[in-house]
C-alpha positions as CSV (number, residue, x, y, z in Angstrom):
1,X,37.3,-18.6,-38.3
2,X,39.8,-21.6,-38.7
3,X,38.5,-22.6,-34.9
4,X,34.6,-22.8,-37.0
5,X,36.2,-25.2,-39.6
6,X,37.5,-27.5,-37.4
7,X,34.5,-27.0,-35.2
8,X,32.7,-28.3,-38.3
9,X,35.2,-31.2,-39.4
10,X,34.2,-32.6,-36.1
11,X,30.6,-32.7,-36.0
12,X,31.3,-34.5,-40.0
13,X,32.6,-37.1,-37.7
14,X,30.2,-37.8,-35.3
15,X,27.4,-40.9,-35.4
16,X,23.8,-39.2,-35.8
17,X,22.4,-42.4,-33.9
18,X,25.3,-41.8,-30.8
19,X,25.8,-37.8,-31.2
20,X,29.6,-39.1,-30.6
21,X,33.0,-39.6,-32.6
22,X,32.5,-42.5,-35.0
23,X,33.6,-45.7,-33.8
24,X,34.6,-48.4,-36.1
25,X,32.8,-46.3,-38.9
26,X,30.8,-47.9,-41.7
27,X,28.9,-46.4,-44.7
28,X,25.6,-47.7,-45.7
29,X,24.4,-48.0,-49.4
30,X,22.6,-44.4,-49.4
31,X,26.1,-43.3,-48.1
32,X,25.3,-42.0,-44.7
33,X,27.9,-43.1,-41.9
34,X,27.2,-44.6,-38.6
35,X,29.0,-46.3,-35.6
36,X,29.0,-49.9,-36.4
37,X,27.4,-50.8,-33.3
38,X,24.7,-48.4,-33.6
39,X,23.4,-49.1,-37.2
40,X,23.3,-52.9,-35.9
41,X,21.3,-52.0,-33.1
42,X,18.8,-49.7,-35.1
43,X,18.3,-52.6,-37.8
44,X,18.3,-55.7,-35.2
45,X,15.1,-53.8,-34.1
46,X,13.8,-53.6,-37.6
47,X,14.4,-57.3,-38.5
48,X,11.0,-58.4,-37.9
49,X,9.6,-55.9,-40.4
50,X,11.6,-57.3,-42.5
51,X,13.0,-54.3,-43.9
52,X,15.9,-52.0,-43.1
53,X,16.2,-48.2,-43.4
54,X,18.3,-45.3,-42.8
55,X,17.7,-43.8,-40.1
56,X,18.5,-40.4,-41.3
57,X,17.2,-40.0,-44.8
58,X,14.8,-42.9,-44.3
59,X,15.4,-45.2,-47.7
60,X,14.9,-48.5,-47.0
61,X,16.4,-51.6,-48.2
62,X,14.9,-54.9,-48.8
63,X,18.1,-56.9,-47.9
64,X,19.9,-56.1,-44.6
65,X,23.2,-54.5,-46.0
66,X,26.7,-56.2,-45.1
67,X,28.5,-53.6,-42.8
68,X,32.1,-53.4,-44.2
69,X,34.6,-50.9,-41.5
70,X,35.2,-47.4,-43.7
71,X,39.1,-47.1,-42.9
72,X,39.0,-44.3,-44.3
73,X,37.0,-42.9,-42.2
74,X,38.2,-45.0,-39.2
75,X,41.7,-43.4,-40.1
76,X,40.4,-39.4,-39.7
77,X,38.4,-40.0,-36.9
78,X,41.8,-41.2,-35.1
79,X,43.6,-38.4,-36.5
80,X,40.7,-36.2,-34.8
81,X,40.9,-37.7,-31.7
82,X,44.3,-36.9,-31.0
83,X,43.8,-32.9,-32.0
84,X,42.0,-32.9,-28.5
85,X,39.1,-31.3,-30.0
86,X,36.6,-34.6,-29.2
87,X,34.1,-33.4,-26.9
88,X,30.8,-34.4,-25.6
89,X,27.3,-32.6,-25.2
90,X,26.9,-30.3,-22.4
91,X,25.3,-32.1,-19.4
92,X,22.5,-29.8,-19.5
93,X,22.2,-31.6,-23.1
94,X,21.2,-34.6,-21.7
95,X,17.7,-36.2,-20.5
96,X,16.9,-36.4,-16.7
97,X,14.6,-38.0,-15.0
98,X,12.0,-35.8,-15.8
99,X,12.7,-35.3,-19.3
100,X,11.5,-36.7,-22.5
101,X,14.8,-38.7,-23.6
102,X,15.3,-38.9,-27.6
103,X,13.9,-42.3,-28.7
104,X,17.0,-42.9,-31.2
105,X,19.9,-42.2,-29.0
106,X,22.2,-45.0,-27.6
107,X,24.0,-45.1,-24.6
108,X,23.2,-41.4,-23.0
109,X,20.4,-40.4,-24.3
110,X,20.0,-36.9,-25.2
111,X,16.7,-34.6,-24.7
112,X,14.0,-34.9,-27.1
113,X,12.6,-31.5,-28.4
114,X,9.3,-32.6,-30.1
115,X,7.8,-35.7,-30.1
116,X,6.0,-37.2,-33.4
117,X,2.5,-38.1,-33.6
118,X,2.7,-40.4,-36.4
119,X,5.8,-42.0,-35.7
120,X,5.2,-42.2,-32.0
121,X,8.8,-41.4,-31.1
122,X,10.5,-38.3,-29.4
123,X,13.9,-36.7,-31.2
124,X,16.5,-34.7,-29.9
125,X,17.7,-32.0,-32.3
126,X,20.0,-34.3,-34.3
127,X,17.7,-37.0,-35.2
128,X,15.1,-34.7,-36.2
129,X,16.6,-33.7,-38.6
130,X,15.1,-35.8,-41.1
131,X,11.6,-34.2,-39.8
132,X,12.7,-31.0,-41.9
133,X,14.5,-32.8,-44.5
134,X,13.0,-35.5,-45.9
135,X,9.4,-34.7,-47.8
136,X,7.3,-37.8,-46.0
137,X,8.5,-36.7,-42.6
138,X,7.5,-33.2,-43.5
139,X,3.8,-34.0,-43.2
140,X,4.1,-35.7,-39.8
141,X,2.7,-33.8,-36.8
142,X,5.3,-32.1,-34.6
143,X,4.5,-31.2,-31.0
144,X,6.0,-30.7,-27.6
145,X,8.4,-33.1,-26.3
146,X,5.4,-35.7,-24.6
147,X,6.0,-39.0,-22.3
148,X,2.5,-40.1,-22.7
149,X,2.8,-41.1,-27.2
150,X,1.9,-44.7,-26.2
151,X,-1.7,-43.5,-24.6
152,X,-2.2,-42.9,-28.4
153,X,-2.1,-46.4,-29.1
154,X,-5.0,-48.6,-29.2
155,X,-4.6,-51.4,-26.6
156,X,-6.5,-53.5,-28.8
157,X,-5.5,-53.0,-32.2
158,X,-2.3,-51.2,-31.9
159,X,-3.0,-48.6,-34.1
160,X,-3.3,-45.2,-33.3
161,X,-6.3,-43.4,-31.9
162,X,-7.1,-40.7,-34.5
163,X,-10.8,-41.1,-34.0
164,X,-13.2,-40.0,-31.1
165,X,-16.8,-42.1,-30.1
166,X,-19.0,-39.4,-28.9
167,X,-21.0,-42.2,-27.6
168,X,-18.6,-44.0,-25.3
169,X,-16.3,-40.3,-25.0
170,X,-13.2,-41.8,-25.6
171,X,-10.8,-41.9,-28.2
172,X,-10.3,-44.7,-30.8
173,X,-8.6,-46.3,-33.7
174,X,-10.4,-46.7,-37.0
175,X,-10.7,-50.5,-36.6
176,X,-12.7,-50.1,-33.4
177,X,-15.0,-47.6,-35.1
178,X,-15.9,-50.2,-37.4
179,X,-16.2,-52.7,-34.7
180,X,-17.1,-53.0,-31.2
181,X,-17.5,-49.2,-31.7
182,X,-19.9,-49.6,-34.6
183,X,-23.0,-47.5,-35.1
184,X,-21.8,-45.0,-32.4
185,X,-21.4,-41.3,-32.9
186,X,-18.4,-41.4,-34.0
187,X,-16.1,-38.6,-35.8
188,X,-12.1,-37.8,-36.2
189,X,-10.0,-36.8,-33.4
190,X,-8.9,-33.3,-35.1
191,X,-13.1,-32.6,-35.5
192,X,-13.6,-33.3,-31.8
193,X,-10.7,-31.3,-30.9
194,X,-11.9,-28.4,-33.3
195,X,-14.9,-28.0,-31.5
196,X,-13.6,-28.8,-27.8
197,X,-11.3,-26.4,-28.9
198,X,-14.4,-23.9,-29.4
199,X,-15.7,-24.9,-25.9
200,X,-12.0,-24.7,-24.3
201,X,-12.0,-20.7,-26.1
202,X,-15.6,-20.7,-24.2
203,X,-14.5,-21.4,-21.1
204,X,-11.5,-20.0,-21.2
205,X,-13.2,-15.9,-21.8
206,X,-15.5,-17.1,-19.0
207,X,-12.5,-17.4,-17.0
208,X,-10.9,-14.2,-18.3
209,X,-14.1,-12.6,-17.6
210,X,-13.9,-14.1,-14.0
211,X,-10.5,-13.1,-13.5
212,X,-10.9,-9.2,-14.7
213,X,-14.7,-9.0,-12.8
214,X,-12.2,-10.7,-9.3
215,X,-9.0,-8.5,-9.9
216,X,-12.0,-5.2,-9.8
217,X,-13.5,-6.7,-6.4
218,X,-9.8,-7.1,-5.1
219,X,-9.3,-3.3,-6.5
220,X,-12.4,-2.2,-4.7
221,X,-11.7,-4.2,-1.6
222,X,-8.3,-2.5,-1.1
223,X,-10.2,0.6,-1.5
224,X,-12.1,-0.3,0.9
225,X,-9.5,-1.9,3.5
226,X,-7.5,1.8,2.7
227,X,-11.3,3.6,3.8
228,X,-11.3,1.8,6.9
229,X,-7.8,2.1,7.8
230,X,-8.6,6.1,7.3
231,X,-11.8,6.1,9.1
232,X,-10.6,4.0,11.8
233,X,-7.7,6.2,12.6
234,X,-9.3,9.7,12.1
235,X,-12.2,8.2,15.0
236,X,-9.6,7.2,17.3
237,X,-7.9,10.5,17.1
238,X,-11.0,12.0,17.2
239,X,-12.3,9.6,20.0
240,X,-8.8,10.2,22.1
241,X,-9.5,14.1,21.8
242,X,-13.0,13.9,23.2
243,X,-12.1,11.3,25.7
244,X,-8.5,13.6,26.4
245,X,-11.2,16.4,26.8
246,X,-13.5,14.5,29.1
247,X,-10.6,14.1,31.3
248,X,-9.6,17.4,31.4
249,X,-13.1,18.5,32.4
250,X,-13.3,16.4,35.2
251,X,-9.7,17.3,36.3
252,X,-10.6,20.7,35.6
253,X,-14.0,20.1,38.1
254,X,-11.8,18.2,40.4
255,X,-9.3,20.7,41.0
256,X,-12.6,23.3,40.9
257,X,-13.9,21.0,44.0
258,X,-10.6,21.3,45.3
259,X,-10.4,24.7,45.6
260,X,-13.8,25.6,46.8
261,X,-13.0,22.8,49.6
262,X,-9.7,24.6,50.6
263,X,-11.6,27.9,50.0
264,X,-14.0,27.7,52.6
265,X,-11.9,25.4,55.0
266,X,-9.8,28.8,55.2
267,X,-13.0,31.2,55.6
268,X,-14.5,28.6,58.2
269,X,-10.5,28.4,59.9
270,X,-10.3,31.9,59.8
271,X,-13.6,33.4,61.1
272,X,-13.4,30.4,64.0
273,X,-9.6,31.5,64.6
274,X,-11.2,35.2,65.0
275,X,-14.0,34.4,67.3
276,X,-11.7,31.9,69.7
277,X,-9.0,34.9,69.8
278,X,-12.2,37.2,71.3
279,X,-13.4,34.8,73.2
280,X,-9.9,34.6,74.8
281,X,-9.0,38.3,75.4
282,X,-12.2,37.8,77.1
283,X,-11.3,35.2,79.4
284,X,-7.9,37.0,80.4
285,X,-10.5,40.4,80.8
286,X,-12.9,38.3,83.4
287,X,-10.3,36.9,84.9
288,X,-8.8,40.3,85.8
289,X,-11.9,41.6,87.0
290,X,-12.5,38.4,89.0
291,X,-9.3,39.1,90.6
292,X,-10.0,42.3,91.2
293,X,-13.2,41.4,92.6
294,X,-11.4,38.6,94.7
295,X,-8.9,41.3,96.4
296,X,-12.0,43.3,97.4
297,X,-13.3,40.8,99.0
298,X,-10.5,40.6,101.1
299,X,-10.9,44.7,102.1
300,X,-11.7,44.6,105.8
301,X,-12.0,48.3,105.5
302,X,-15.7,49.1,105.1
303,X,-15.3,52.7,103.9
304,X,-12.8,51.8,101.3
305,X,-14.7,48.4,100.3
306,X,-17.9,50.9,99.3
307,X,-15.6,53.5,98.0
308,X,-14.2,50.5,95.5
309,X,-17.3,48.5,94.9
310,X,-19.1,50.8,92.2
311,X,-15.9,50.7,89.7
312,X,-15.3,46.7,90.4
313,X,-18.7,45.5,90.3
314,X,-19.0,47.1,86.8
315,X,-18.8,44.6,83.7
316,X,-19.0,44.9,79.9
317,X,-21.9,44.0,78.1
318,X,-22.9,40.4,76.4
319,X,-19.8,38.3,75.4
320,X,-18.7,36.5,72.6
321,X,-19.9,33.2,73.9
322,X,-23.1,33.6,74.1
323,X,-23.1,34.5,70.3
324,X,-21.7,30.7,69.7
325,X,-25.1,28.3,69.4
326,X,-23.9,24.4,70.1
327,X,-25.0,22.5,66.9
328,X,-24.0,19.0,65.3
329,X,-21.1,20.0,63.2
330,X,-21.5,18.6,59.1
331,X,-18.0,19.6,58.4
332,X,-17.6,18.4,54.6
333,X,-19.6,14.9,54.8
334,X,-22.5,16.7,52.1
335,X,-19.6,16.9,49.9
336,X,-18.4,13.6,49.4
337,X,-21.7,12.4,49.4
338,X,-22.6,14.4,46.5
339,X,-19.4,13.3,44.4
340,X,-19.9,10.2,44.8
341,X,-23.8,10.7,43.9
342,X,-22.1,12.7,41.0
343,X,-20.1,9.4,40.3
344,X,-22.3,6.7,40.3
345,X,-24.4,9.2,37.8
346,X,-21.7,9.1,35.7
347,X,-20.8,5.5,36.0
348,X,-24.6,5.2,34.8
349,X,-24.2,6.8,31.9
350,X,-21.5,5.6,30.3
351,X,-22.7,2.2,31.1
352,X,-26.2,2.8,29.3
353,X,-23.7,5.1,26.2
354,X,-21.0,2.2,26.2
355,X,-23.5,0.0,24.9
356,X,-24.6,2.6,21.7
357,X,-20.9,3.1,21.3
358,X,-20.2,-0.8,21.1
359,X,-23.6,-1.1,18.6
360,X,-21.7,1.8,16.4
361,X,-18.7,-0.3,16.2
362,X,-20.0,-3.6,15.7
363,X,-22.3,-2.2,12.6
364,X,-19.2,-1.1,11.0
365,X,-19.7,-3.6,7.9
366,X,-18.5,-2.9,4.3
367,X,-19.4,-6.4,2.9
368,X,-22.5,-8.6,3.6
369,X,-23.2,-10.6,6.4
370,X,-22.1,-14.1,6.5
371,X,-24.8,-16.8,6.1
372,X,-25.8,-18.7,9.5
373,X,-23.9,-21.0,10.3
374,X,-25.1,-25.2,9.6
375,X,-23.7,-27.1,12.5
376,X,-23.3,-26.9,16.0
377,X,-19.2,-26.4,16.1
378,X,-19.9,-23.7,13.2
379,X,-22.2,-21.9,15.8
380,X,-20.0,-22.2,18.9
381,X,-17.4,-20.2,17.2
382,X,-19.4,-17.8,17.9
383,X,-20.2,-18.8,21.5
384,X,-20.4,-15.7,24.5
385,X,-20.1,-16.4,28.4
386,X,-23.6,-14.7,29.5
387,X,-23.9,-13.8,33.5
388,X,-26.9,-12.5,35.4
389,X,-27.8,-9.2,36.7
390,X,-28.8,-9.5,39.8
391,X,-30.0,-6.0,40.3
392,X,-32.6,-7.4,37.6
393,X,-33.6,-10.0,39.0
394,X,-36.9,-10.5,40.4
395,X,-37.0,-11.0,44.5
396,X,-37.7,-15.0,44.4
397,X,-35.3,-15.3,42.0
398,X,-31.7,-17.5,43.2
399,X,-28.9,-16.7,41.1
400,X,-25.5,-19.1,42.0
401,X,-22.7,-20.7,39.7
402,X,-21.1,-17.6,39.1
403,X,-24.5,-15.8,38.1
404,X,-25.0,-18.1,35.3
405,X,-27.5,-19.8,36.9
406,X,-31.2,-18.9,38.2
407,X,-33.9,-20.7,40.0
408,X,-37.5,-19.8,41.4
409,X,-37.5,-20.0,44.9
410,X,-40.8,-19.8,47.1
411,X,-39.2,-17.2,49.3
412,X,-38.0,-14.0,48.7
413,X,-34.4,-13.2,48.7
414,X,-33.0,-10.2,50.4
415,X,-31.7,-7.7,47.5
416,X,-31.6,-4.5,48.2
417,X,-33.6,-1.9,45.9
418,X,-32.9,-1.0,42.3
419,X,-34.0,0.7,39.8
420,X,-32.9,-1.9,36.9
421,X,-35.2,-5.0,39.3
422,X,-38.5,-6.6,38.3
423,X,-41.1,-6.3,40.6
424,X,-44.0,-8.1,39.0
425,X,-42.5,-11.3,37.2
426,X,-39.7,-13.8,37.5
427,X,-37.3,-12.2,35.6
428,X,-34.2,-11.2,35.0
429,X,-31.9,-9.8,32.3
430,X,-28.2,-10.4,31.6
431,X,-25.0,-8.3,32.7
432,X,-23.7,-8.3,29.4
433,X,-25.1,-6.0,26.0
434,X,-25.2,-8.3,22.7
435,X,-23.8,-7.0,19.5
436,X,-22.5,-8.6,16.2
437,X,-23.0,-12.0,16.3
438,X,-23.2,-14.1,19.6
439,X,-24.8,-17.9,20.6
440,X,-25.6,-19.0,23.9
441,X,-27.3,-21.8,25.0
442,X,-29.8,-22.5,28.2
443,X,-30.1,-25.5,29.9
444,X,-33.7,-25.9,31.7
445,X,-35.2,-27.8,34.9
446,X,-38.2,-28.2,36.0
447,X,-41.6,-26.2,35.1
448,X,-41.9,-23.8,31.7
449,X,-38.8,-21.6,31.2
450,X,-38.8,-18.3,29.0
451,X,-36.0,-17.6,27.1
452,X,-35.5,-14.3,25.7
453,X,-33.9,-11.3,24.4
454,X,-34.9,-7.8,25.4
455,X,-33.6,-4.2,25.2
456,X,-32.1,-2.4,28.2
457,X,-35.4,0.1,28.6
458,X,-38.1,-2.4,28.9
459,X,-40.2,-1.6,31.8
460,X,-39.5,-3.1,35.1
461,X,-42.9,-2.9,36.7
462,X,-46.9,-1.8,35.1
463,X,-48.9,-4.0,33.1
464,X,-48.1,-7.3,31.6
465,X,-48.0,-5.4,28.4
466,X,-44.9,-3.2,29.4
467,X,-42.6,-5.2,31.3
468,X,-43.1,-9.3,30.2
469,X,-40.8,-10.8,27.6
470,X,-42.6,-11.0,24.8
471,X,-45.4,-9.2,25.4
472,X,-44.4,-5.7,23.9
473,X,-42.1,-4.3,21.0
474,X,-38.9,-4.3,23.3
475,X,-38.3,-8.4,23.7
476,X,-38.8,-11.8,22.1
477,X,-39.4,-14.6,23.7
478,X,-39.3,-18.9,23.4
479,X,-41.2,-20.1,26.0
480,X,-40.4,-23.9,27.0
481,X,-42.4,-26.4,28.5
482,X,-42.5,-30.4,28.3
483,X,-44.9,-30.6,26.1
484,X,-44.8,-27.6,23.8
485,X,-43.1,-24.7,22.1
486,X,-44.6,-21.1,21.9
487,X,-43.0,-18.1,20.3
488,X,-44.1,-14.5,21.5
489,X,-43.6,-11.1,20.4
490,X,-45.3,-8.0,21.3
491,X,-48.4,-10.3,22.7
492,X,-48.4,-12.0,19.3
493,X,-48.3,-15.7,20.0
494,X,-46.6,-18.5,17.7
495,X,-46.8,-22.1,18.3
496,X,-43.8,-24.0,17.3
497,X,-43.2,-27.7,16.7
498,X,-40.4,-29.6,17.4
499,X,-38.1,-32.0,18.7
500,X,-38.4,-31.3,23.1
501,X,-35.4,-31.1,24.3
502,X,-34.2,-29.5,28.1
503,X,-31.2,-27.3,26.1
504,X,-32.4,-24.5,23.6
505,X,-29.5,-23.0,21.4
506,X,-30.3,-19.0,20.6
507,X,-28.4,-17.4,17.7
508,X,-28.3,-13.8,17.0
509,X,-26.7,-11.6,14.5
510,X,-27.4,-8.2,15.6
511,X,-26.5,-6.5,12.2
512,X,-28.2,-8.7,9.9
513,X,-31.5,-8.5,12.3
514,X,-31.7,-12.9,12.9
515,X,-32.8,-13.8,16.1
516,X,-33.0,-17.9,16.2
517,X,-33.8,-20.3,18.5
518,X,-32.8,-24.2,18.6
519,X,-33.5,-27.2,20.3
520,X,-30.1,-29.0,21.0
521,X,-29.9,-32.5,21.5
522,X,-27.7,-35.0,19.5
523,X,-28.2,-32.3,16.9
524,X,-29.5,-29.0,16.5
525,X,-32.9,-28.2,15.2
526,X,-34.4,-24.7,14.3
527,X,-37.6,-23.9,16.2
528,X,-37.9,-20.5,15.0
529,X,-36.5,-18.1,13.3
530,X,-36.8,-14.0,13.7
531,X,-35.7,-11.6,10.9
532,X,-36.1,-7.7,11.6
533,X,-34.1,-4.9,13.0
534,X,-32.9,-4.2,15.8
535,X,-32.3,-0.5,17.1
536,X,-30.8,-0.8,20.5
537,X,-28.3,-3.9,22.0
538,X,-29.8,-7.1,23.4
539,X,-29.7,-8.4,26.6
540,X,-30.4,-12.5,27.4
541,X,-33.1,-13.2,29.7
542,X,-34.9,-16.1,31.4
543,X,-38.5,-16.0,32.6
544,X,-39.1,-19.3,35.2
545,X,-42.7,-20.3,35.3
546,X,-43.3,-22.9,38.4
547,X,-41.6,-23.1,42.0
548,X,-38.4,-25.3,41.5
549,X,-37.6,-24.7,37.9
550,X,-33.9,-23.2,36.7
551,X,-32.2,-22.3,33.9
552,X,-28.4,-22.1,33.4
553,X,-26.5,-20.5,30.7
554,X,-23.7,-22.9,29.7
């Protein structure tokens, strides 16, 4: 308690202007003490008002007082000082650099914690004292500590700006509402604020609503990330098992195979082993009897010779040789061959079930799909490296640079025969099935180039009707000339105007159904645009119209 007292005695003895120990104390008239220097300095800055005040309670006084030391006071505060108990603000206490500093502190300047609107100046704790105090000050406006109180004075008038032009939408002071801002909507500061206030509660509850209707899509969207995650895994384990049990199945027929093979190459070994065993107690039987037929040969009795003859001469019926028949020999050739007939089968389909798998995949889609892209570098994210099949292609068709490039020749080439090949137009289909979202573009030589998308099963021979891209319900197709632009699909034709150019861009996102085609130049311009669905993947193709022309996919 007597550590409080003292405590108190101290701050008695501290400057209200400085927040420190008096020094070379005086008293002014309304009896409020103050560091010599510091009351000078407060009224040196009030001497072209021409009145001074205190700056703690405020009273003025229409002569500037004489300052006379209080040695009284002078006399404690040295007594104080050497107690040891002077002591300075914390440093926390003080303003930084990015602090509002009290406007009535000397020396260190102290934080300010509110700022006045009608007397344009920021306090610390001590000097606002007076704020709370002194009735006047009581009505001023109070707010948070603010470095911008000086945008609240007119530049013109210097007075403050406690009216508002609705006209000009600015703030103003009332002599510039009377005169370069006169006839104009004009109305108090505190009545705009009122009903920008009203707007600002609009705006924010719009926001509020924004946030709460966002913070349910981000709910919803993790429940939805969580649903995939879960699907995802339960079909891969699911996928691993069938695969797992695919694999087992062929092992299990592999080993099957196996068997049978070793199965009958010990039958075959054994009955062969059985029949060359006969056949060679034969051979040591005839020779015997040729032996024995040899000695009598050499009899040069005749008696005995015709006495022996009828038990020699006899032999056994047919042998086992003659049962053998001589016969190319197959040995296990057949069975290889139909493995491997078995494997290319196979091979077939999961080439052809790879591509529904991959279309299952890619439809996977919980949100919607993005909007088509506006520039070339947005559409090249999306670019695919397309290659041609050349057991599609048609027979006077050339495919080089990797079999990205094709071009109509006037002889036919040498493939061999397929299944997948045209037979009746220059055609030919891409290696690679097209899902999601892909762009490619074609460059184009020469005479009129078709350039299309078509599903796997279109026909490869028949009428035009059946196997030409875009002719039937199974392709679409831009076909390019120098002159013109036609669309076609299933034998419905489209003309199409625009810019000619010998690079068309094609665009597809398989899920959302858009097929488009562009003609790329120094920009990119849509010639035509598809939307529909599609049921099966796409393949690229190109049909060449005209001995010479090409078309590459770059």
């Amino acid at each position: 308690m007597a550590q409080k007292g003292v405590q108190l005695d101290r701050e008695s003895f501290c400057c209200s202007i400085c927040l420190d120990l008096l020094k070379d104390p005086v008293t002014i008239p309304c009896g409020h003490s103050y560091c010599m220097s510091c009351v000078k300095g407060f009224w040196d800055g009030e001497d072209q008002k021409g009145i001074h005040s205190c700056p703690q309670c405020r009273k003025t006084f229409t002569a500037r007082p004489v300052l006379e030391k209080n040695t009284m006071l002078a006399d404690l505060v040295e007594q104080l000082k050497k107690t040891g108990l002077q002591a300075a603000p914390a440093d926390h206490c003080y303003a930084g650099a990015e602090d509002v500093a009290c406007d009535f502190c000397s020396g260190r300047k102290l934080k300010a914690i509110k700022s006045c609107l009608s007397c344009l100046a920021s306090y610390c704790e001590n000097h606002l004292q007076p704020h709370y105090d002194v009735a006047p000050l009581r009505k001023h406006k109070l707010v948070e500590p603010s470095k911008k109180l000086q945008e609240n004075i007119c530049s013109v008038h210097d007075e403050v700006m406690k009216m508002f032009c609705r006209t000009d939408q600015k703030c103003i002071c009332y002599l510039c509402s009377v005169e370069e801002h006169k006839g104009h909507d004009t109305v108090s500061a505190a009545a705009e604020r009122t009903e920008r206030q009203r707007e600002l509660e609009g705006s924010r509850q719009q926001i509020q609503q924004r946030i709460q209707d966002a913070e349910k899509d981000v709910k919803l969207l993790q429940q939805q990330l969580e649903a995939i995650h879960q699907s995802a895994d339960k079909t891969e384990e699911h996928s691993q098992k069938i695969f797992s049990q695919l694999i087992r199945l062929l092992q299990k027929r592999s080993s099957d195979v196996k068997q049978q093979i070793r199965s009958q190459q010990e039958a075959e070994g054994s009955r062969v082993k059985e029949l060359q065993e006969k056949l060679e107690q034969e051979i040591t039987e005839l020779k015997r009897k040729d032996a024995e037929l040899k000695q009598l040969s050499h009899t040069e009795d005749h008696s005995q010779f015709l006495h022996s003859w009828p038990s020699v001469a006899a032999l056994r019926g047919a042998t086992h040789s003659s049962s053998i028949q001589i016969r190319p020999l197959r040995h296990f050739e057949d069975v290889t061959a139909a493995v491997s007939e078995l494997r290319d089968k196979l091979q077939d389909i999961l080439r052809e079930e790879w591509a529904n798998i991959s279309l299952r995949v890619a439809e996977v889609d919980v949100l919607l799909s993005q909007p088509e892209p506006k520039s070339r570098a947005g559409f090249l994210k999306y670019s695919c490296e397309i290659t041609l099949d050349p057991n599609t292609a048609y027979t006077h068709l050339l495919l080089s640079e990797g079999n990205r490039k094709v071009r109509l020749m006037d002889q036919p080439r040498s493939y061999s025969d397929h299944p997948d090949r045209f037979t009746d137009s220059f055609q030919v289909l891409s290696r690679e099935s097209l899902t999601g979202r892909c762009y490619w573009e074609v460059e184009m030589r020469g005479g009129g180039v078709n350039v299309a998308v078509a599903y796997k099963n279109i026909s490869r021979t028949g009428s035009r009707d059946e196997y030409a891209f875009g002719y039937n319900d199974k392709s679409w197709s831009l076909y390019c000339d120098p002159n013109s632009y036609r669309f076609r699909y299933n034998n419905i034709e489209t003309s199409i105007s625009g810019p000619r150019a010998s690079r068309v861009g094609v665009y597809l996102d398989h899920r959302a159904g858009i097929l488009s085609f562009y003609s790329v130049s120094g920009t990119m311009t849509l010639l035509h645009r598809v939307q529909t669905t599609f049921t099966q993947p796409l393949y690229a193709g190109v049909w060449l119209w005209g001995s010479g022309s090409s078309a590459e996919f770059v």
